[in-house]
mmCIF file of the N, C-alpha and C atoms, coordinates in Angstrom:
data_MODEL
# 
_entry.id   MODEL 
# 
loop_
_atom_site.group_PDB 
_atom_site.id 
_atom_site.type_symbol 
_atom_site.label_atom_id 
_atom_site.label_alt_id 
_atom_site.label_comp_id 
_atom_site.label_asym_id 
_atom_site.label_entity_id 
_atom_site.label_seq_id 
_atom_site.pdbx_PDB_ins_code 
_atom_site.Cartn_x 
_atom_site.Cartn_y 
_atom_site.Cartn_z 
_atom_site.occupancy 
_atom_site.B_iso_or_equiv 
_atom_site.pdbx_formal_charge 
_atom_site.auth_seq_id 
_atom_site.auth_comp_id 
_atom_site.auth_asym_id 
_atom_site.auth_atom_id 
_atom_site.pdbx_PDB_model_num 
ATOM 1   N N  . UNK A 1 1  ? 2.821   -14.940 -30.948 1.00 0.00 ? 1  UNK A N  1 
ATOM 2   C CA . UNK A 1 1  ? 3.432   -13.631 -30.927 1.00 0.00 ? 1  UNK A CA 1 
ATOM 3   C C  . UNK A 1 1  ? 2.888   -12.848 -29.733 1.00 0.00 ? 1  UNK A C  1 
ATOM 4   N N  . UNK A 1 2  ? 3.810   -12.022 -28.774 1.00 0.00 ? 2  UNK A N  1 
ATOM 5   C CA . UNK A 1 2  ? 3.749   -11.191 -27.692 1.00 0.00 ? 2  UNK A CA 1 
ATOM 6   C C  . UNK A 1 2  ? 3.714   -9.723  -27.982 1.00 0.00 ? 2  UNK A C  1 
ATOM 7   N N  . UNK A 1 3  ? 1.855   -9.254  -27.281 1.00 0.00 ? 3  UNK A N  1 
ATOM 8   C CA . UNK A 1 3  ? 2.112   -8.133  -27.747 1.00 0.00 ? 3  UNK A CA 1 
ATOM 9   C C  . UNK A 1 3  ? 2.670   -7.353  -26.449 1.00 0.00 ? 3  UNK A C  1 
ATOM 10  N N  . UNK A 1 4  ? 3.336   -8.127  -25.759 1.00 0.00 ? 4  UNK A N  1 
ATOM 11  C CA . UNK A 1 4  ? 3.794   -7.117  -24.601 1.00 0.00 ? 4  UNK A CA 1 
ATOM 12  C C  . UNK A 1 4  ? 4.952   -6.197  -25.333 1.00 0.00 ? 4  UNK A C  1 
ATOM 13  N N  . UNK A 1 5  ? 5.381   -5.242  -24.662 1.00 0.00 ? 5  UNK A N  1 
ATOM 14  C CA . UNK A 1 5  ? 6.476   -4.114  -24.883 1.00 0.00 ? 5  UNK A CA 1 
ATOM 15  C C  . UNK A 1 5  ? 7.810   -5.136  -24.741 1.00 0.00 ? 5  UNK A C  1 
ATOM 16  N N  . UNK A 1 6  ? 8.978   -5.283  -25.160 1.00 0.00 ? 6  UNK A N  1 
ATOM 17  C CA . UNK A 1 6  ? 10.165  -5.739  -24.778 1.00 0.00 ? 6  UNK A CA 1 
ATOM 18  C C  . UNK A 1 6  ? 11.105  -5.242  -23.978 1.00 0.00 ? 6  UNK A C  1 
ATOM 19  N N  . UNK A 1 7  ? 11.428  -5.727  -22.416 1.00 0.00 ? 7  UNK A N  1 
ATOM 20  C CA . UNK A 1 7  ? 12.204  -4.603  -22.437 1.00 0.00 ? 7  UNK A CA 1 
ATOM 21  C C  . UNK A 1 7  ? 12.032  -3.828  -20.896 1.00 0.00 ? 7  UNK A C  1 
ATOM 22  N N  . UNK A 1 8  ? 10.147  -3.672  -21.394 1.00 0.00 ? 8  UNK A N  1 
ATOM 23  C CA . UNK A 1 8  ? 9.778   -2.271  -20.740 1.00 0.00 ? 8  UNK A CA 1 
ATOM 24  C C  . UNK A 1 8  ? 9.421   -2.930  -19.184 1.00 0.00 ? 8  UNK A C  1 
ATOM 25  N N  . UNK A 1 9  ? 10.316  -2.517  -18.036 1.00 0.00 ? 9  UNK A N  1 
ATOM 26  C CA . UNK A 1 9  ? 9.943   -2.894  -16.990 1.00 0.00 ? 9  UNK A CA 1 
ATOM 27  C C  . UNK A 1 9  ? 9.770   -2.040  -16.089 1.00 0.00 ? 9  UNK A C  1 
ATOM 28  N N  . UNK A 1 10 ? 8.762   -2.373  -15.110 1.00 0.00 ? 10 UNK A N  1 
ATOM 29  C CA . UNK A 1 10 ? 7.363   -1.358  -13.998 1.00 0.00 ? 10 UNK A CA 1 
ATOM 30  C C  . UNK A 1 10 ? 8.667   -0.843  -13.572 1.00 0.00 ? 10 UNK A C  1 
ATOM 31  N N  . UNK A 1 11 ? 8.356   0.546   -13.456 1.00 0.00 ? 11 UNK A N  1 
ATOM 32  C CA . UNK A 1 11 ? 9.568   1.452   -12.053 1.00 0.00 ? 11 UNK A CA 1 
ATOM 33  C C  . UNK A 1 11 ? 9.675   0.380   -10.742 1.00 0.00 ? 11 UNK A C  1 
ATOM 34  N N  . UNK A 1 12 ? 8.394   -0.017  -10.234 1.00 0.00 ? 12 UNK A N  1 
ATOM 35  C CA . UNK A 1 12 ? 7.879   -0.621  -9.045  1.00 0.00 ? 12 UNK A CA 1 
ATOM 36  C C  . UNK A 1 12 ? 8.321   -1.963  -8.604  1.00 0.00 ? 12 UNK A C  1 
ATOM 37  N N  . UNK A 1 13 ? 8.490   -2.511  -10.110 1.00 0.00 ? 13 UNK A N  1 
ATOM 38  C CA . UNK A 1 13 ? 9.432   -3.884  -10.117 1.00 0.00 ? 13 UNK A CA 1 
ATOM 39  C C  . UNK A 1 13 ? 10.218  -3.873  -8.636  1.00 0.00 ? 13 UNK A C  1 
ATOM 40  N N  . UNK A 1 14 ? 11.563  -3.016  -8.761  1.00 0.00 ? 14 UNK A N  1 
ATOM 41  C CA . UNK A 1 14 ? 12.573  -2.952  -7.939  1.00 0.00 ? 14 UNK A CA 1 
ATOM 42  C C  . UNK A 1 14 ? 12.220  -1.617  -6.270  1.00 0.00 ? 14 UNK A C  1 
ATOM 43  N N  . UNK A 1 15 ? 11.175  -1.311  -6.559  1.00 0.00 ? 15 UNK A N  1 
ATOM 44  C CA . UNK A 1 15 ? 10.667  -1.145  -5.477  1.00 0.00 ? 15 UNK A CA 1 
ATOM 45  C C  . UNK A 1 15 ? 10.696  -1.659  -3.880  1.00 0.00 ? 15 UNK A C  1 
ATOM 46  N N  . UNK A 1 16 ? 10.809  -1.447  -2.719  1.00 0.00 ? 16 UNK A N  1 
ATOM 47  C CA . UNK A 1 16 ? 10.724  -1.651  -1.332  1.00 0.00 ? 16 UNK A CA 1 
ATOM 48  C C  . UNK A 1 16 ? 9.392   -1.889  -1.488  1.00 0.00 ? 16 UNK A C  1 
ATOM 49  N N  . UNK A 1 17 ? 9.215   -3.189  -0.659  1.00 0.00 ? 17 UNK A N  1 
ATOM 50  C CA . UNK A 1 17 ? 7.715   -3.707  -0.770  1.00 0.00 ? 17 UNK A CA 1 
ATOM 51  C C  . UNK A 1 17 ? 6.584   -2.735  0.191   1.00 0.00 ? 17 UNK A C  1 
ATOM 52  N N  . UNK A 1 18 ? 7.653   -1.984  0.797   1.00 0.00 ? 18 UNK A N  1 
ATOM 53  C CA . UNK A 1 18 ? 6.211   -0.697  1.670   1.00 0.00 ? 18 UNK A CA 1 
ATOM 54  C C  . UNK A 1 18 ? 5.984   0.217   -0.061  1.00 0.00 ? 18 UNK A C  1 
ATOM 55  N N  . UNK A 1 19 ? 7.057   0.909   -0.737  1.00 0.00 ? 19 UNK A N  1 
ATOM 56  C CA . UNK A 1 19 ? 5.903   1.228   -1.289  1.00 0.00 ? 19 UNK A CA 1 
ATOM 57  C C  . UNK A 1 19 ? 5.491   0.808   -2.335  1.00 0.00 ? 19 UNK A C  1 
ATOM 58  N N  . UNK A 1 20 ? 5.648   -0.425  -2.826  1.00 0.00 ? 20 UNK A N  1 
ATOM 59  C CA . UNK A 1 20 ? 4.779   -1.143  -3.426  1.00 0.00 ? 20 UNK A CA 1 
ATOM 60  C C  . UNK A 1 20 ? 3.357   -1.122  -3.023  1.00 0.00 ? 20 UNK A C  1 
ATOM 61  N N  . UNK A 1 21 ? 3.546   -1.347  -1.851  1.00 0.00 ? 21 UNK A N  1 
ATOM 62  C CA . UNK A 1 21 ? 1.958   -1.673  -0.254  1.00 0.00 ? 21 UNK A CA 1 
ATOM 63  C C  . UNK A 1 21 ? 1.116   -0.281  -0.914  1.00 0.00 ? 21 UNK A C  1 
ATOM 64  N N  . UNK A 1 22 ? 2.068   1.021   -0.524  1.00 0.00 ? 22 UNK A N  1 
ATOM 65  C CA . UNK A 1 22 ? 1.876   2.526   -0.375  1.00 0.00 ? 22 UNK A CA 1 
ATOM 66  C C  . UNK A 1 22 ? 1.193   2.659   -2.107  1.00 0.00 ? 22 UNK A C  1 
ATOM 67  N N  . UNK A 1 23 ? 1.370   2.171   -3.055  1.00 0.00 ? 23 UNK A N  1 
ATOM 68  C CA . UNK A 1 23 ? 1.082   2.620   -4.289  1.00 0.00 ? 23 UNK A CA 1 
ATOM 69  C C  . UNK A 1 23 ? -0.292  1.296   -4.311  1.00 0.00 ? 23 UNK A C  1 
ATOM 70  N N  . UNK A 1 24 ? -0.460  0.823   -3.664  1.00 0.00 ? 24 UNK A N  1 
ATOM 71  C CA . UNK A 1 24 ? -1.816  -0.250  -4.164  1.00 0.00 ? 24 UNK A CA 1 
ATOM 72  C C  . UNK A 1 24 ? -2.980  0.353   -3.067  1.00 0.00 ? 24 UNK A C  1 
ATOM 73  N N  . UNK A 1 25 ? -2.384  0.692   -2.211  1.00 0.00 ? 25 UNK A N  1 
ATOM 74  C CA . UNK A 1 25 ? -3.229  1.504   -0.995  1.00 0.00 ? 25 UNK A CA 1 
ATOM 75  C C  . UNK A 1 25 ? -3.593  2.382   -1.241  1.00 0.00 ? 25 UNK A C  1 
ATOM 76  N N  . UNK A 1 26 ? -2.879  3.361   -1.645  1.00 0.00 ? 26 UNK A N  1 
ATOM 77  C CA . UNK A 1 26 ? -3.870  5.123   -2.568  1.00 0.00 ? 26 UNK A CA 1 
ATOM 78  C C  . UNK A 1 26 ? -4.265  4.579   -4.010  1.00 0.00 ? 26 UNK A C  1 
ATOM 79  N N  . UNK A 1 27 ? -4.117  3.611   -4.716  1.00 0.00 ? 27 UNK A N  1 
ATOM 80  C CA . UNK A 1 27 ? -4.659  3.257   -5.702  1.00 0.00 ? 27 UNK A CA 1 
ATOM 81  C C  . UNK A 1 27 ? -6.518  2.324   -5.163  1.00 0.00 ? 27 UNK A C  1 
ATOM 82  N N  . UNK A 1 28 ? -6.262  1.786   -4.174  1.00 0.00 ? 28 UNK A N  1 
ATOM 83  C CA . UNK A 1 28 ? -7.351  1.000   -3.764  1.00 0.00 ? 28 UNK A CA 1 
ATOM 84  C C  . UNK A 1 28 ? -8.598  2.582   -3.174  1.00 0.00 ? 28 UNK A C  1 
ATOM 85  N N  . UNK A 1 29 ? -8.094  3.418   -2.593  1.00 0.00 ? 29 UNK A N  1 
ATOM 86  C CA . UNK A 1 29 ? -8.760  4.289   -1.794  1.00 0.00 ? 29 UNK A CA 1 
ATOM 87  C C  . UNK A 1 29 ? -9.360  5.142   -2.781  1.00 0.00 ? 29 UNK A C  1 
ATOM 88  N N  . UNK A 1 30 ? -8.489  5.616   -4.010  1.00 0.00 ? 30 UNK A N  1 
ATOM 89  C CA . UNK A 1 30 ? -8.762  6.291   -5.084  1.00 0.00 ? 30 UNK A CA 1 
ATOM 90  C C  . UNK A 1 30 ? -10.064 5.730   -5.938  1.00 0.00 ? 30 UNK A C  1 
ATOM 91  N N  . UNK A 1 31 ? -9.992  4.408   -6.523  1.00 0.00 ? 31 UNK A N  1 
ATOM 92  C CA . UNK A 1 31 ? -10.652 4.291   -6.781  1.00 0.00 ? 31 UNK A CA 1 
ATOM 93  C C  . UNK A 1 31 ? -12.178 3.612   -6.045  1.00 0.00 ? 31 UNK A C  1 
ATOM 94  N N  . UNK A 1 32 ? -12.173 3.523   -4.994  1.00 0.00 ? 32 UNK A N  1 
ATOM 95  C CA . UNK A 1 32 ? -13.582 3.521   -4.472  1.00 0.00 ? 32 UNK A CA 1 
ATOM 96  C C  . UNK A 1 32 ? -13.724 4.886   -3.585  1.00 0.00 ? 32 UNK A C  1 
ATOM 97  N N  . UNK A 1 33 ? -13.110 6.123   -4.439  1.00 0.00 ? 33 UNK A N  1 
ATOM 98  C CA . UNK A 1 33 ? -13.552 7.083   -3.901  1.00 0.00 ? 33 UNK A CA 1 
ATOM 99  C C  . UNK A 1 33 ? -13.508 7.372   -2.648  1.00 0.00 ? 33 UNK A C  1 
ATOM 100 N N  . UNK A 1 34 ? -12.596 7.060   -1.897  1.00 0.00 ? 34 UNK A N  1 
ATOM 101 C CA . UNK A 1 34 ? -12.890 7.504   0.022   1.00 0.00 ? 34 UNK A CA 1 
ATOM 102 C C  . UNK A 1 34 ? -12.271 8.853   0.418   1.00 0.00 ? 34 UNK A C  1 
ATOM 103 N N  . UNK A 1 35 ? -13.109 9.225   0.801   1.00 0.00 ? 35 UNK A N  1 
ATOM 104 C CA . UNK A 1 35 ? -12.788 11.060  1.468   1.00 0.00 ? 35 UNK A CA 1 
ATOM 105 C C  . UNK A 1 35 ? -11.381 10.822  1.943   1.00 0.00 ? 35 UNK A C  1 
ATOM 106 N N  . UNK A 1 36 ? -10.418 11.815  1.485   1.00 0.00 ? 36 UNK A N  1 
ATOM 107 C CA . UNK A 1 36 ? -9.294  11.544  2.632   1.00 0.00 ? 36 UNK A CA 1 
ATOM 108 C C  . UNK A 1 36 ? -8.985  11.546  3.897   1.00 0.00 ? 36 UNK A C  1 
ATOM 109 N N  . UNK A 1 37 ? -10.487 12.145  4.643   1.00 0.00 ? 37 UNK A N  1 
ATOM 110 C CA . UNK A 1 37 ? -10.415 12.267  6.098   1.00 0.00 ? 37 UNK A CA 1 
ATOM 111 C C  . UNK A 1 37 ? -10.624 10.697  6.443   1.00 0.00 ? 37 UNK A C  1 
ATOM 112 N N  . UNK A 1 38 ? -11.564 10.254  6.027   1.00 0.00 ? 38 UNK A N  1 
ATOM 113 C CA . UNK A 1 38 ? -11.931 8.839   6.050   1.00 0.00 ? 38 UNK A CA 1 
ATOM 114 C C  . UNK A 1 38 ? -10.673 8.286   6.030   1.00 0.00 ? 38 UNK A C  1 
ATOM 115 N N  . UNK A 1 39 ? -9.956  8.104   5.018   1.00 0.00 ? 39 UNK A N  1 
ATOM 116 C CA . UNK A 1 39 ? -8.684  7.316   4.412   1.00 0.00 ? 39 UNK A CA 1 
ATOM 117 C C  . UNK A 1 39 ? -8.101  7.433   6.095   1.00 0.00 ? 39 UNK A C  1 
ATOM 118 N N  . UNK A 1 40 ? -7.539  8.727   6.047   1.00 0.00 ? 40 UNK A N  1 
ATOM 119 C CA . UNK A 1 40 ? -6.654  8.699   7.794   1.00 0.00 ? 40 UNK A CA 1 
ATOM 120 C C  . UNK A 1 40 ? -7.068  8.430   8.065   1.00 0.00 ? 40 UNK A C  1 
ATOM 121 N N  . UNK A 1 41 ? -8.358  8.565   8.978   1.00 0.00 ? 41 UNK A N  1 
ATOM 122 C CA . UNK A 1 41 ? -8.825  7.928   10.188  1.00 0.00 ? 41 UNK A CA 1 
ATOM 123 C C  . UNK A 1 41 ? -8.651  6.590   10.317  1.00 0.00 ? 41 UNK A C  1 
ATOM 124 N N  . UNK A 1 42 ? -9.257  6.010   8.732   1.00 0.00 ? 42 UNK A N  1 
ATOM 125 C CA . UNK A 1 42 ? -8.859  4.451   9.370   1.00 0.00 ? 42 UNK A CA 1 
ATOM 126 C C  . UNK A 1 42 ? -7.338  4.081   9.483   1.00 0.00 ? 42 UNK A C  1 
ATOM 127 N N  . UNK A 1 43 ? -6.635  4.719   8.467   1.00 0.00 ? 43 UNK A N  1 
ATOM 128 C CA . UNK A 1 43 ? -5.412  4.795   8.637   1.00 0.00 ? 43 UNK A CA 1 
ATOM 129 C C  . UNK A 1 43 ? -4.658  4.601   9.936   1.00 0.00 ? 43 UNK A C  1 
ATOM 130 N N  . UNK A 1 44 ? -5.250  5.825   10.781  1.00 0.00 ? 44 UNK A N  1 
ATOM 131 C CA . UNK A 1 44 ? -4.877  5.705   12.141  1.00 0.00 ? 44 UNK A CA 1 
ATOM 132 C C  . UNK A 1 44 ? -4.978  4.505   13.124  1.00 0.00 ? 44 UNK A C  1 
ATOM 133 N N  . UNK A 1 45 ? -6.533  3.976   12.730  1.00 0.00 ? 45 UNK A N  1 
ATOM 134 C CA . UNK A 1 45 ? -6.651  2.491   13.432  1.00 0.00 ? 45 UNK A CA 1 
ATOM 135 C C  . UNK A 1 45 ? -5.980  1.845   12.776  1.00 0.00 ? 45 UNK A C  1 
ATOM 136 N N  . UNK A 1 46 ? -5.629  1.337   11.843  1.00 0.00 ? 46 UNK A N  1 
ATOM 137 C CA . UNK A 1 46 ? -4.626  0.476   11.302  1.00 0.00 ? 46 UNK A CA 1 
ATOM 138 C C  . UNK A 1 46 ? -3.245  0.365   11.991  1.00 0.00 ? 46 UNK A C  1 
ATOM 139 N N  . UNK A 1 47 ? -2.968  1.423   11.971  1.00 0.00 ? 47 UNK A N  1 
ATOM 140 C CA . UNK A 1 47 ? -1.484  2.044   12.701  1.00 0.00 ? 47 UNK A CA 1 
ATOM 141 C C  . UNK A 1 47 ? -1.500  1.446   13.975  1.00 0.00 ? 47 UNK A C  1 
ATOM 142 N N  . UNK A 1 48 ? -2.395  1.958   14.642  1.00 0.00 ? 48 UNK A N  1 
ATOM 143 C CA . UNK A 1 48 ? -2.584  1.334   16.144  1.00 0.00 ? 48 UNK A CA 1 
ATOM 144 C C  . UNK A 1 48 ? -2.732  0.168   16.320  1.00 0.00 ? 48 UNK A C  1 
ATOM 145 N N  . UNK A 1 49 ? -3.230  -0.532  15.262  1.00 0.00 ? 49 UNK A N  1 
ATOM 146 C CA . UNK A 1 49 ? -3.737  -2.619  15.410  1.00 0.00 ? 49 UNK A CA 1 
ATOM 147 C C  . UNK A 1 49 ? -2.191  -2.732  15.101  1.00 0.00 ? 49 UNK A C  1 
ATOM 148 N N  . UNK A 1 50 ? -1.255  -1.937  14.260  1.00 0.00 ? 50 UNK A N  1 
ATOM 149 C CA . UNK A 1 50 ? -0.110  -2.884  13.808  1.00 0.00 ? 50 UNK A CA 1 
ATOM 150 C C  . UNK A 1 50 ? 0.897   -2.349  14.711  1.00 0.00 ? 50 UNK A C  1 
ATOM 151 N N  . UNK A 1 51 ? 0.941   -1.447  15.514  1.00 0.00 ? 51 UNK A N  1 
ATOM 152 C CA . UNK A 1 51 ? 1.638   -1.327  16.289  1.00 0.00 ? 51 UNK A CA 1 
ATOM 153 C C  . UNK A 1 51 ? 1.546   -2.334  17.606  1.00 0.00 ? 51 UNK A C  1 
ATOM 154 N N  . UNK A 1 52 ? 0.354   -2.527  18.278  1.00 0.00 ? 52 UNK A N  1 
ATOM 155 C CA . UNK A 1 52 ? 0.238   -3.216  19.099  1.00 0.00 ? 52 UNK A CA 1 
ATOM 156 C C  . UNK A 1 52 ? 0.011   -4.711  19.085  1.00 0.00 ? 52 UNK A C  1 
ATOM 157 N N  . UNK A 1 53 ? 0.348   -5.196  17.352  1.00 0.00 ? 53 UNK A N  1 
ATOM 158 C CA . UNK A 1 53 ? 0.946   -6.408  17.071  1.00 0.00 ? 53 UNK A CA 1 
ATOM 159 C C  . UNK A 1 53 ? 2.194   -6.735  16.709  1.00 0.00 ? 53 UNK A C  1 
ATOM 160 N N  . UNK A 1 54 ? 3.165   -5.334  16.993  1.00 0.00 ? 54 UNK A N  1 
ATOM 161 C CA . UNK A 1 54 ? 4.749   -5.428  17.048  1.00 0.00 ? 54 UNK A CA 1 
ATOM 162 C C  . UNK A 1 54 ? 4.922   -5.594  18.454  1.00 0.00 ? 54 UNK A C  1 
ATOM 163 N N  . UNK A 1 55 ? 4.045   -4.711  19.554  1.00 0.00 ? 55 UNK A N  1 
ATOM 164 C CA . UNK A 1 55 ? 4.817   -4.679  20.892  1.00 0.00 ? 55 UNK A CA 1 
ATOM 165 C C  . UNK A 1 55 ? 4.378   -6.258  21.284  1.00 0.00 ? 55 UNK A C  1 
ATOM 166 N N  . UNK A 1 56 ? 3.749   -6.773  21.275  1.00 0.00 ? 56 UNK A N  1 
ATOM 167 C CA . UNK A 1 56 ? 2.867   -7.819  21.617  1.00 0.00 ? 56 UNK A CA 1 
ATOM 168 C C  . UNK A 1 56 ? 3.971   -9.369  20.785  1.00 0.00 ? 56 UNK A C  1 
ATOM 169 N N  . UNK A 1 57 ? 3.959   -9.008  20.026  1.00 0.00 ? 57 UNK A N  1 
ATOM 170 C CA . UNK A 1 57 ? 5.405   -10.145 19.573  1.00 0.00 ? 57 UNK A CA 1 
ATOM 171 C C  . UNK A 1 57 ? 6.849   -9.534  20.012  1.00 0.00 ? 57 UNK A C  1 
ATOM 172 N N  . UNK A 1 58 ? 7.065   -8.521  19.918  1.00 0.00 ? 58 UNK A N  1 
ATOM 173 C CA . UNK A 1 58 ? 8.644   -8.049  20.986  1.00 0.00 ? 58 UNK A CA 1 
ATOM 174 C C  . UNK A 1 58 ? 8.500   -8.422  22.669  1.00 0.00 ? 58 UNK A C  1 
ATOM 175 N N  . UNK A 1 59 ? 7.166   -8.903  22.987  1.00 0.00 ? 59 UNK A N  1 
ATOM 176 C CA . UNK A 1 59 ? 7.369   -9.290  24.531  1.00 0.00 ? 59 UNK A CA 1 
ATOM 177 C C  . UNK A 1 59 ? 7.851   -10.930 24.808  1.00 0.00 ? 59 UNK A C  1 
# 
């Protein structure tokens, strides 16, 4: 016997896999506590490594 719910399926299921990404990412930051200045900043380097691994495969 299943004690899952019947039925009951995640909002997130049918979700776009960014924010799927976007809801495990403020869930990951949340819980190990990171300042939100922190959060951007690295944020920002992130941005910049994945940008300049789009231009870098578009050449």
């Amino acid at each position: 016997m299943s004690l899952d719910k019947p039925n009951k399926s995640n909002p997130l299921d049918n979700a776009p896999d960014e924010i799927k990404l976007a809801v495990d990412l403020i869930y990951l930051l949340e819980s190990n506590e990171v300042e939100p200045e922190t959060a951007l900043a690295a944020i920002e380097i992130v941005k910049h490594d994945l940008e300049n691994k789009i231009s870098a495969k578009n050449c």
